[in-house]
Backbone as a printed PyTorch tensor [residue, N CA C, xyz], in Angstrom:
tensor([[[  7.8500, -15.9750,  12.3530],
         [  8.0280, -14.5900,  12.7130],
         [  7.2840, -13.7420,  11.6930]],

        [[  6.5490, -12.8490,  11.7640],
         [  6.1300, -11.6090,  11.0130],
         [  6.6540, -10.2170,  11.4460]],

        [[  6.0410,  -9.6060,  10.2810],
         [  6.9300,  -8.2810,  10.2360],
         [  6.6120,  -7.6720,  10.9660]],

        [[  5.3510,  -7.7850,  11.6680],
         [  5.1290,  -6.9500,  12.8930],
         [  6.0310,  -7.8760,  14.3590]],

        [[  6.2600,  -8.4430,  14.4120],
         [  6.6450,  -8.7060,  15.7010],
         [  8.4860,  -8.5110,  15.2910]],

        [[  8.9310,  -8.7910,  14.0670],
         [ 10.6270,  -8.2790,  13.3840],
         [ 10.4650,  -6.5520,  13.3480]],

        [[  9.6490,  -5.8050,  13.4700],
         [  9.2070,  -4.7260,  13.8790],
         [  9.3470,  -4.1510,  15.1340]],

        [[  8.9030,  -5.2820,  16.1370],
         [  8.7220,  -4.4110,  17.4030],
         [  9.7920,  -4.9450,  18.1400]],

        [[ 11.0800,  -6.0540,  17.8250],
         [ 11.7490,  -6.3650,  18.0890],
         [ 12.9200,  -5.3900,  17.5470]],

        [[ 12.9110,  -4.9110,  16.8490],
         [ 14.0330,  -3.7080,  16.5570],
         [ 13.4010,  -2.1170,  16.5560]],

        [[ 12.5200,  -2.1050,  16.8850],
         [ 11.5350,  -0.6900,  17.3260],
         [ 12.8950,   0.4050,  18.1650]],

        [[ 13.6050,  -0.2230,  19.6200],
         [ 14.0030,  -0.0810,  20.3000],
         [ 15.5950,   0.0210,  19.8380]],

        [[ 15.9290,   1.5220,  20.3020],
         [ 17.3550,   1.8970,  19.5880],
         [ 18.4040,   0.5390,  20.2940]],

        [[ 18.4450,   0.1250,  22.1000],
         [ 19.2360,  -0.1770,  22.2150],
         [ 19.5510,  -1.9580,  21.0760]],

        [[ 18.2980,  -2.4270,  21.1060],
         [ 18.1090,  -3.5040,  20.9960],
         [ 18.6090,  -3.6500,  19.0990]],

        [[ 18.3940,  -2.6970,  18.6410],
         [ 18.7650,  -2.1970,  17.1350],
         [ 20.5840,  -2.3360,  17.0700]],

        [[ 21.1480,  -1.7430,  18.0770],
         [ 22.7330,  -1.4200,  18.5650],
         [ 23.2310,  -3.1020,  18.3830]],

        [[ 22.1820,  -3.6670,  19.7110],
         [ 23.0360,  -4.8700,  19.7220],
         [ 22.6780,  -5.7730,  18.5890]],

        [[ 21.7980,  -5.4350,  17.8660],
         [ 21.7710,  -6.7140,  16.7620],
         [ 22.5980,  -6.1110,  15.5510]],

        [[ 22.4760,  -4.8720,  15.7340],
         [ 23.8830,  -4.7070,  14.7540],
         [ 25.1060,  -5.1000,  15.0550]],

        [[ 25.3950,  -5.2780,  16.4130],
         [ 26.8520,  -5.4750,  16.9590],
         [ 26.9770,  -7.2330,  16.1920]],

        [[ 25.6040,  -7.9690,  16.5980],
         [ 25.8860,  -9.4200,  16.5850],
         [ 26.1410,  -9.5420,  15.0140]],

        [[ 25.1760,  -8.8730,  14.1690],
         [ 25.0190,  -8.9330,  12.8660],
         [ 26.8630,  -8.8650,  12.0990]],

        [[ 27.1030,  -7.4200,  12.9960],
         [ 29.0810,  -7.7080,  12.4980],
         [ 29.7990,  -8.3870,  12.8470]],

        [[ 29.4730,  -9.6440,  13.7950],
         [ 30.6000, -10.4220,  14.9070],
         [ 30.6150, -10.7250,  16.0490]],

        [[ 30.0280,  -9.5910,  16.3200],
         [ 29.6510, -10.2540,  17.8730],
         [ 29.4800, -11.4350,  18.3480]],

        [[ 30.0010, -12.1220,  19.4240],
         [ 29.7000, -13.7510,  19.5280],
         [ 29.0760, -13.7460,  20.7330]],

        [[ 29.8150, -12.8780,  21.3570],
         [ 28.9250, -12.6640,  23.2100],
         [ 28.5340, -11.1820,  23.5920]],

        [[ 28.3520, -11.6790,  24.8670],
         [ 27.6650, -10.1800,  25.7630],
         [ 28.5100,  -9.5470,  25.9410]],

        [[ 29.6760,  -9.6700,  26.2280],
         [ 30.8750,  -8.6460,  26.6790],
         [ 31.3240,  -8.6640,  24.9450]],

        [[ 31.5520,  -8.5740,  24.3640],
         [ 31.6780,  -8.3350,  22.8760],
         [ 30.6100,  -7.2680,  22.1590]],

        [[ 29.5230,  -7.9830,  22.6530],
         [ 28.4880,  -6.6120,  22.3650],
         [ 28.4700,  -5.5100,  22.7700]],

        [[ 28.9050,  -5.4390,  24.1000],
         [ 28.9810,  -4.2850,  24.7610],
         [ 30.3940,  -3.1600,  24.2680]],

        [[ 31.1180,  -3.8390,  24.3700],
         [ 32.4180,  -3.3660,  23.0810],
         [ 32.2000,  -2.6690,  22.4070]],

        [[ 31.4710,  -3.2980,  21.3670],
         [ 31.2780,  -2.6540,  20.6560],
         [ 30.1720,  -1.9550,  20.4820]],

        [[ 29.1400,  -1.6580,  21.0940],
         [ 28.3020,  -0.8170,  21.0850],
         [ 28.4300,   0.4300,  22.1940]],

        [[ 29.5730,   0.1070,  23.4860],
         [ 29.7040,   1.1220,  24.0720],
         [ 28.4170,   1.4280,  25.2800]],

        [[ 28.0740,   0.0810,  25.5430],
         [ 26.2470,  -0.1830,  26.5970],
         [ 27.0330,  -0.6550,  27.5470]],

        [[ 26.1870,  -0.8330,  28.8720],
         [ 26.4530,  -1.2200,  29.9930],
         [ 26.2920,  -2.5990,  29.5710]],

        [[ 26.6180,  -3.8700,  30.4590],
         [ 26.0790,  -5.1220,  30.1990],
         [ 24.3080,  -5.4190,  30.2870]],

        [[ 23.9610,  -5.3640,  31.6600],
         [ 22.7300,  -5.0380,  31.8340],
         [ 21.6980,  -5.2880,  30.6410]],

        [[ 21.8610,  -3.9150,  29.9510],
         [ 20.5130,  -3.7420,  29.0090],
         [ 21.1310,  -4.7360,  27.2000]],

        [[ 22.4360,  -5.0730,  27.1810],
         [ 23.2570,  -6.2020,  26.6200],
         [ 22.3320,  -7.0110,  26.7780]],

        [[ 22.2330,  -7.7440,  27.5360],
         [ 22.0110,  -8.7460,  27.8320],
         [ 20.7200,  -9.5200,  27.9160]],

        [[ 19.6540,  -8.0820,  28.2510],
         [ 18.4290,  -8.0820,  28.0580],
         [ 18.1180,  -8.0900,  26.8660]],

        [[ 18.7970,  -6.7090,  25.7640],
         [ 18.5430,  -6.9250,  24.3600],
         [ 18.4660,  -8.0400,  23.9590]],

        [[ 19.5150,  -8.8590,  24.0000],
         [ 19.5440,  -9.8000,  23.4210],
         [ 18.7060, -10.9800,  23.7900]],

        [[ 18.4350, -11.1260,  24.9640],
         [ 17.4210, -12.2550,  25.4190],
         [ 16.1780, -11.9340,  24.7620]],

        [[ 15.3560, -10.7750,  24.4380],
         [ 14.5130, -10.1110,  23.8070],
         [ 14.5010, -10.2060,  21.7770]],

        [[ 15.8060, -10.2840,  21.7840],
         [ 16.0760, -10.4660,  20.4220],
         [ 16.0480, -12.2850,  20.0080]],

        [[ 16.2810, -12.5160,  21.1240],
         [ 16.5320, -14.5720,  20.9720],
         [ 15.0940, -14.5630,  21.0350]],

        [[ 14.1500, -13.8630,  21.7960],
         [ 12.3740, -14.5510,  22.0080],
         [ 11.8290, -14.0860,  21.0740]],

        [[ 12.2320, -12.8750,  19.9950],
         [ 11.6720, -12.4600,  18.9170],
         [ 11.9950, -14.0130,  17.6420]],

        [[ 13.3970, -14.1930,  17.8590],
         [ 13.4790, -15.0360,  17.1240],
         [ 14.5800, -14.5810,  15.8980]],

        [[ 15.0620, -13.2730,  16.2420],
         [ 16.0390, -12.6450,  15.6510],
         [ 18.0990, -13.6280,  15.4900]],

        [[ 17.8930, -13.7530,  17.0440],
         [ 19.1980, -14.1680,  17.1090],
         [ 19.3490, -15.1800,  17.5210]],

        [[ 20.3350, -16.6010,  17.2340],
         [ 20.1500, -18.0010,  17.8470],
         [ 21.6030, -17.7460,  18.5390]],

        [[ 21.8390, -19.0460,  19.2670],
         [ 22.9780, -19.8610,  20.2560],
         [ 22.7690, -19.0570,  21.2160]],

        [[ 24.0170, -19.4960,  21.8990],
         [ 24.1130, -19.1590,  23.1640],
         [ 25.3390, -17.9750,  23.3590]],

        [[ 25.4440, -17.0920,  24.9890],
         [ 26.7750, -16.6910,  24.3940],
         [ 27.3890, -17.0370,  24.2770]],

        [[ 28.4770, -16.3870,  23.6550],
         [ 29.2580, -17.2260,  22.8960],
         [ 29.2790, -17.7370,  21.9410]],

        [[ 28.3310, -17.6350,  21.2320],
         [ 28.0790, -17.9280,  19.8190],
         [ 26.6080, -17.5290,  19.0800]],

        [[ 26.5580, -16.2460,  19.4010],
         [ 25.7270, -15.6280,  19.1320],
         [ 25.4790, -15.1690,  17.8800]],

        [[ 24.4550, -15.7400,  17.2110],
         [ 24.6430, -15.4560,  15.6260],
         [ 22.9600, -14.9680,  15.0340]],

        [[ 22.5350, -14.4130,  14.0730],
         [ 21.4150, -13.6960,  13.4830],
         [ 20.9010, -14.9750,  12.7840]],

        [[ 19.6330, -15.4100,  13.3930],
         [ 19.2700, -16.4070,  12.5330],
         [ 18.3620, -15.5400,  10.9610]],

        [[ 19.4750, -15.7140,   9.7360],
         [ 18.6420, -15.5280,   8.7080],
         [ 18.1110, -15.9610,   7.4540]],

        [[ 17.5890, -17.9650,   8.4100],
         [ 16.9550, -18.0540,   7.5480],
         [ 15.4460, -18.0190,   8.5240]],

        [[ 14.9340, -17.6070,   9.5500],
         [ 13.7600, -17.0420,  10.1730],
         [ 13.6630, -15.4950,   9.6000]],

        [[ 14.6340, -14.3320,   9.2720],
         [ 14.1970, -13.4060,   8.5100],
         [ 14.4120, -13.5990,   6.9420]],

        [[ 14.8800, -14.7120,   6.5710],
         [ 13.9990, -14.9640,   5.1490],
         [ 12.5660, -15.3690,   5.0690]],

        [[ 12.5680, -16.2000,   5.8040],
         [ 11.2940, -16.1270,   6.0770],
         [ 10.0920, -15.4810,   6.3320]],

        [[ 10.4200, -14.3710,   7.2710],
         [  9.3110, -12.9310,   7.4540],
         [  9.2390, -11.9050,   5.9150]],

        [[ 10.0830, -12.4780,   5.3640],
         [ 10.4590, -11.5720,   3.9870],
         [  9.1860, -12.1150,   3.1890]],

        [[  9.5830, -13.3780,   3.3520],
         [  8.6640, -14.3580,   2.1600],
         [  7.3810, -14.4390,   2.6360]],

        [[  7.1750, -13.6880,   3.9670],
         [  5.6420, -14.3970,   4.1150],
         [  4.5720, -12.6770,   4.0410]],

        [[  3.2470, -13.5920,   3.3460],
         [  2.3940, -12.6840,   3.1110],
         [  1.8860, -11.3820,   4.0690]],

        [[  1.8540, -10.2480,   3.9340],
         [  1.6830,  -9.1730,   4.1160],
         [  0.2920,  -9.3790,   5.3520]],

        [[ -0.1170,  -8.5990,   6.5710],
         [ -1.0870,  -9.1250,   7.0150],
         [ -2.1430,  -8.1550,   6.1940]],

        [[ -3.8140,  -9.1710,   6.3850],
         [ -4.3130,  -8.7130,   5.5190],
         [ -5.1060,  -7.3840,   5.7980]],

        [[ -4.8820,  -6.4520,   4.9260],
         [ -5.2910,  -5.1610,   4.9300],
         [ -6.9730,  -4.6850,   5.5530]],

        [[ -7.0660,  -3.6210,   6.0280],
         [ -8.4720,  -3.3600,   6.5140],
         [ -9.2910,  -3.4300,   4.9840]],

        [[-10.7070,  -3.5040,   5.7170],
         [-11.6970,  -3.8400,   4.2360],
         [-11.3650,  -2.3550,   3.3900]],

        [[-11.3260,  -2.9420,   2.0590],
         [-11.2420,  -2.0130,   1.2090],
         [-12.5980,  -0.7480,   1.7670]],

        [[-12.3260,   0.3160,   1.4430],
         [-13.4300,   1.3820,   1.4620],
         [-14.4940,   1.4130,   0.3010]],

        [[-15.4920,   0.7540,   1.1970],
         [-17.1240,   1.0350,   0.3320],
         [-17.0250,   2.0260,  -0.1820]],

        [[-17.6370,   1.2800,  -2.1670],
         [-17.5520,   2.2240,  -2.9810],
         [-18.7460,   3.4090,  -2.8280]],

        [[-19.7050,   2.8820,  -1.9330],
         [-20.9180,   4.2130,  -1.4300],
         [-20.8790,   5.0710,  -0.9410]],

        [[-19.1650,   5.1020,  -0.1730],
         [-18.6200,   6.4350,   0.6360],
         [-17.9360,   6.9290,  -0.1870]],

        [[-17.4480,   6.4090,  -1.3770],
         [-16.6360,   7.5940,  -2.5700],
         [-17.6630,   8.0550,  -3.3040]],

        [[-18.5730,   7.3400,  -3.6890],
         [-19.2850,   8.1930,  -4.0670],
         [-20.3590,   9.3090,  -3.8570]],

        [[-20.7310,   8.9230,  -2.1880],
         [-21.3570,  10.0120,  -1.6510],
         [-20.2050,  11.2700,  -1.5870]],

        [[-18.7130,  11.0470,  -1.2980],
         [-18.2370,  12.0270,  -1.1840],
         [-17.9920,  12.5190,  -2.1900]],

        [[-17.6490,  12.2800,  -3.5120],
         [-17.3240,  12.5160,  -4.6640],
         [-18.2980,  13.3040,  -5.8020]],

        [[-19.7020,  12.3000,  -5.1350],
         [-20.9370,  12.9780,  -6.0800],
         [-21.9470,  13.6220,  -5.7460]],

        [[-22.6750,  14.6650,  -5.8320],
         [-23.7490,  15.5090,  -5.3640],
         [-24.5480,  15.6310,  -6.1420]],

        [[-26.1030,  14.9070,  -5.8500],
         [-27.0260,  14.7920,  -6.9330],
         [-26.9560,  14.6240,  -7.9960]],

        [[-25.6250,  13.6520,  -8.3360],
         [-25.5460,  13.2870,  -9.9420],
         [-24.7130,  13.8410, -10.2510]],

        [[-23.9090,  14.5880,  -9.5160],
         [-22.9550,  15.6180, -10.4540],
         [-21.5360,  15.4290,  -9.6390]],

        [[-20.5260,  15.3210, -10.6590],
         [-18.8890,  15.8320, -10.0590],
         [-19.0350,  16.3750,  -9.2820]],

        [[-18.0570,  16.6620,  -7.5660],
         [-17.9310,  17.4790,  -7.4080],
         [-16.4200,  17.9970,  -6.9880]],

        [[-15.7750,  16.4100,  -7.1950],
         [-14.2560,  16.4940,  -7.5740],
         [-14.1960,  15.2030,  -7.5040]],

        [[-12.8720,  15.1480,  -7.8560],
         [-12.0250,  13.8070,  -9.1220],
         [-11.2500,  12.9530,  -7.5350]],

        [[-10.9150,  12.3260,  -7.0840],
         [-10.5010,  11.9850,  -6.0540],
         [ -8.8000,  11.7970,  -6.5490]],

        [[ -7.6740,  12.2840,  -5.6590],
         [ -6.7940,  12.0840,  -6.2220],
         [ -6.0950,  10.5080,  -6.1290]],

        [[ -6.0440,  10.0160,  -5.2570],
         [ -6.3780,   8.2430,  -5.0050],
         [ -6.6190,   7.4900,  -5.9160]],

        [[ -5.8950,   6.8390,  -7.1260],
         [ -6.3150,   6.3350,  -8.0870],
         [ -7.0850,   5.2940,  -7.9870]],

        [[ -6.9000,   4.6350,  -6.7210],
         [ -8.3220,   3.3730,  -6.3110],
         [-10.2010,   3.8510,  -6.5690]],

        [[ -9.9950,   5.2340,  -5.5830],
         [-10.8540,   5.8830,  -5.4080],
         [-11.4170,   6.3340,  -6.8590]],

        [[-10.7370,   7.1380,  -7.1870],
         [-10.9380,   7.6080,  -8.7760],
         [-11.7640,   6.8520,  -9.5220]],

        [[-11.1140,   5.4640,  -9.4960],
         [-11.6430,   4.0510, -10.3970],
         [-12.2430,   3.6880, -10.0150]],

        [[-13.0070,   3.7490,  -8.7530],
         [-14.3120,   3.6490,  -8.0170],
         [-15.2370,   4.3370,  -9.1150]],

        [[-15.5190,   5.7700,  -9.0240],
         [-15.8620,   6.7730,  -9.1350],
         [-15.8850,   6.5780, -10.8340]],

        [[-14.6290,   6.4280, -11.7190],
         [-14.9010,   6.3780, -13.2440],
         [-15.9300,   5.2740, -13.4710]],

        [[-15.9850,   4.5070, -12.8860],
         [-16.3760,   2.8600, -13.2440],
         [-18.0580,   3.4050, -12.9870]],

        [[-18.5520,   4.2030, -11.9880],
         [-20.0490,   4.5620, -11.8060],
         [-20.4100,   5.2950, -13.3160]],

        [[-19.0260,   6.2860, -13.5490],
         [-19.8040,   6.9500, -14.4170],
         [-20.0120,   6.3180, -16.1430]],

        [[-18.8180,   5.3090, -15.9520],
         [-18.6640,   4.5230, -17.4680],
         [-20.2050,   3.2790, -17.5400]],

        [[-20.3550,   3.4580, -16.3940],
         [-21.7460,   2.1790, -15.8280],
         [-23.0360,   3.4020, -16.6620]],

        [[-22.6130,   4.6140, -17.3090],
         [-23.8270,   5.4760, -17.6830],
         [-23.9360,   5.3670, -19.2040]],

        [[-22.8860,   4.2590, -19.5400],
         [-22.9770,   3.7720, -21.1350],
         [-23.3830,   2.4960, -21.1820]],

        [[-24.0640,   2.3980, -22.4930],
         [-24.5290,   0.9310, -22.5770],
         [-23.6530,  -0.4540, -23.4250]],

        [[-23.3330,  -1.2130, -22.4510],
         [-22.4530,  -1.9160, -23.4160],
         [-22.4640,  -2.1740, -24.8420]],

        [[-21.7850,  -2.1990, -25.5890],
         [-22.3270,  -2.8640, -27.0530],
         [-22.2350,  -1.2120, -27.8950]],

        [[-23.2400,  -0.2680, -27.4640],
         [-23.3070,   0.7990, -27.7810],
         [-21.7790,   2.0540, -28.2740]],

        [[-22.2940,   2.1710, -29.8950],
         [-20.9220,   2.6940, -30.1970],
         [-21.6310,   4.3880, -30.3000]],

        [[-21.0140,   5.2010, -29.8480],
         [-21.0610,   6.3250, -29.2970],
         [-20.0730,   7.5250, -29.8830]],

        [[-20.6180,   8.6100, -31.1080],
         [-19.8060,   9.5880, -31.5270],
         [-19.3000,  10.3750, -30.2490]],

        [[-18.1520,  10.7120, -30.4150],
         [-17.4140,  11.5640, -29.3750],
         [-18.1490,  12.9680, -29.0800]],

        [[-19.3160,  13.3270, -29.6640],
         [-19.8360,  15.0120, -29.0930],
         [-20.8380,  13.9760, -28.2170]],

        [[-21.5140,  12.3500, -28.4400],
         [-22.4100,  12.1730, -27.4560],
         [-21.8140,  11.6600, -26.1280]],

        [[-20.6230,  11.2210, -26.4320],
         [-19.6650,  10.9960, -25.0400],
         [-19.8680,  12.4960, -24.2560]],

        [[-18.7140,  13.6450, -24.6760],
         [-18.7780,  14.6290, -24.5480],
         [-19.9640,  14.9140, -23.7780]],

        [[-21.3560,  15.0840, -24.1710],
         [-22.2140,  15.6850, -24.2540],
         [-22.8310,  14.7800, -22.5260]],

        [[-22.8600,  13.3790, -22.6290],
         [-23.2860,  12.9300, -21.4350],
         [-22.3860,  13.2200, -20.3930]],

        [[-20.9770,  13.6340, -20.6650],
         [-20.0240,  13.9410, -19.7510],
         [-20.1640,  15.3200, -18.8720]],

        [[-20.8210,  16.2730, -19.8270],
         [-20.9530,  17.1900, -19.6380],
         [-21.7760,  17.4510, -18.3190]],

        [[-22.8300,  16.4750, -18.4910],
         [-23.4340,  16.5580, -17.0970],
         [-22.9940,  15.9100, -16.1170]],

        [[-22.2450,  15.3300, -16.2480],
         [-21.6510,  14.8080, -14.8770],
         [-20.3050,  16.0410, -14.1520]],

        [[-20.1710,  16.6820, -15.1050],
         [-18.9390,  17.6270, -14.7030],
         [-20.1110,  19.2080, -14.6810]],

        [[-21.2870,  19.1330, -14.3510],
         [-21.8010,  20.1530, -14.4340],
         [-21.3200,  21.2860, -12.9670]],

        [[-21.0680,  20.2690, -12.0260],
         [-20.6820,  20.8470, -10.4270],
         [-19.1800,  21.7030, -10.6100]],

        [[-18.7430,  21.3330, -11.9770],
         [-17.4600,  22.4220, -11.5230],
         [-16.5880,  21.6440, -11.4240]],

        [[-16.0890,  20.0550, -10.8230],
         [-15.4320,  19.3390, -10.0320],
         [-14.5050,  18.8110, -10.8980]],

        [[-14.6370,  18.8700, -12.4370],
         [-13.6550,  18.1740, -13.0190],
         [-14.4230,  18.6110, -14.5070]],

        [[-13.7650,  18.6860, -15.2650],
         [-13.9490,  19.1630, -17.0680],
         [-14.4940,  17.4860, -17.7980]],

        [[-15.0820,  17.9850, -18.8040],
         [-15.5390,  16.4270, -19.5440],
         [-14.3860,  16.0990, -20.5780]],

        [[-13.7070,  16.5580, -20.5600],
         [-12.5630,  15.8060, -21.6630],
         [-11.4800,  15.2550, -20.4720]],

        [[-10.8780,  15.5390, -19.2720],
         [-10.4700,  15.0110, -18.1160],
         [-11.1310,  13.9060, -18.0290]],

        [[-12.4390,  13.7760, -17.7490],
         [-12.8420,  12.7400, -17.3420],
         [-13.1350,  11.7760, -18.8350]],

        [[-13.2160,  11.9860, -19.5820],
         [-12.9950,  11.3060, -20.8800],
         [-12.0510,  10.3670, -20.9410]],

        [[-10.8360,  11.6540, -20.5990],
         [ -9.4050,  10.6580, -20.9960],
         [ -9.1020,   9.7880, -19.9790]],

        [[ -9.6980,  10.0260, -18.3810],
         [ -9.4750,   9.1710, -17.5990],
         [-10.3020,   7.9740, -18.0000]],

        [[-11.4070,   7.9440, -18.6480],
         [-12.5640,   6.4380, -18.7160],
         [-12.0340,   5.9170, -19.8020]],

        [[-10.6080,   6.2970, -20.6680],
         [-10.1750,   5.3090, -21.9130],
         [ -8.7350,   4.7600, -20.9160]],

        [[ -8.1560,   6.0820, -20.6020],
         [ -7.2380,   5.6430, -19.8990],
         [ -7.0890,   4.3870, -18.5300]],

        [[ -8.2320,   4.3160, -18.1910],
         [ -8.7200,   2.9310, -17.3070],
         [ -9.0200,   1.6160, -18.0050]],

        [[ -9.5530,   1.9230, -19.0820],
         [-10.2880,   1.1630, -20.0480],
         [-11.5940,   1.1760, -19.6360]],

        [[-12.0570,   1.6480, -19.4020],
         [-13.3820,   1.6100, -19.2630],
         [-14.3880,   2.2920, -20.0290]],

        [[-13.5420,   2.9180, -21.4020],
         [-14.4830,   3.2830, -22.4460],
         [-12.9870,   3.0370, -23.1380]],

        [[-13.4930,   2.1640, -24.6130],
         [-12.2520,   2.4130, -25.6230],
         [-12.5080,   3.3240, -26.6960]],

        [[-11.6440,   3.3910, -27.2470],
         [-11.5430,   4.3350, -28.9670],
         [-11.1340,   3.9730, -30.1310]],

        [[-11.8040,   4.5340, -31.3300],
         [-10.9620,   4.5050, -32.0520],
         [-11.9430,   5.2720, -32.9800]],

        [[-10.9550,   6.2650, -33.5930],
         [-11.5110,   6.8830, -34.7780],
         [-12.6990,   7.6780, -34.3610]],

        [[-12.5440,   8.5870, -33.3110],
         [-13.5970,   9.4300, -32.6390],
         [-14.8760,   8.7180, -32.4120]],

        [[-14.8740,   7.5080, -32.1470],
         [-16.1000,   6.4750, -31.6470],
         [-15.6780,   5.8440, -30.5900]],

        [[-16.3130,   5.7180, -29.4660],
         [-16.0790,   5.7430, -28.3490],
         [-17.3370,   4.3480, -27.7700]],

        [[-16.8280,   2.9670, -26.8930],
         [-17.6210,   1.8660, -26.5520],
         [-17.2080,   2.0590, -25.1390]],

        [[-18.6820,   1.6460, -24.0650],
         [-17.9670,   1.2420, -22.7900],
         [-17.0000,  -0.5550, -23.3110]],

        [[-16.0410,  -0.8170, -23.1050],
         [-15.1000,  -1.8180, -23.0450],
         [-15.5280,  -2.5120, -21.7570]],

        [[-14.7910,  -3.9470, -22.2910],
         [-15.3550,  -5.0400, -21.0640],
         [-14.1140,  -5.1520, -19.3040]],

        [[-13.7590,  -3.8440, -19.5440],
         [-12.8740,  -4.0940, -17.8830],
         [-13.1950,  -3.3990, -17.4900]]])
């Protein structure tokens, strides 16, 4: 079972009713209905719907929540996400001829975006803080973000370290 189909199996208020009913006791269809206050009918359907999801086992009459199939949907991996967003569309949106023209608030995005501009230091290279500053400066020339912001964000990533107003691109 996955979480999308333990999803679309309780999507539906009535079908939600009766697996709560079974979840407290419920053993049958006329029990469910009891206690949920439903006609039999859509009882009965819920639950046949809830047995093909894989939610509820036996028969009536002994109608019980199978949970070790939702331990299972618990434990199993997430489906896998759409492709991350090409870092060439944050930065076309982000940069205009070389320049800031805002900070993305998206910290993925952001770290897209710091990582181009920390890529404008040379590894190895130890760097007084007015020449940090000073190359920063042009990248924040558009207005889009200040050079000490973006400073503290390229240590705060690690992607430039410090110490003692000397400043290295760092290896992450």
């Amino acid at each position: 079972m996955t979480a999308q189909v333990l999803a679309g199996a309780l999507a539906d208020d009535i079908r939600r009713q009766v697996f709560a009913a079974i979840v407290l006791g419920a053993a049958d269809a006329p029990a469910v209905a009891g206690r949920t206050g439903l006609a039999a009918r859509p009882v009965v359907t819920a639950i046949r719907r809830l047995r093909d999801a894989g939610l509820v086992t036996g028969d009536d009459g002994d109608l019980r929540v199978d949970a070790d199939r939702l331990r299972e949907a618990a434990r199993t991996d997430p489906p896998a996400r759409a492709a991350r967003e090409p870092a060439e569309k944050i930065l076309r949106t982000f940069l205009r001829d070389g320049v800031l023209v805002a900070l993305p608030a998206q910290r993925g995005r952001r770290r897209v975006l710091l990582a181009h501009i920390a890529g404008s230091f040379d590894p190895g290279v130890r760097y007084p803080e007015r020449a940090v500053d000073d190359a920063l400066r042009a990248w924040c020339a558009g207005g889009g973000s200040d050079h000490v912001t973006l400073r503290r964000y390229l240590v705060d990533e690690g992607l430039l370290a410090r110490e003692q107003g000397v400043y290295w691109r760092s290896g992450a």
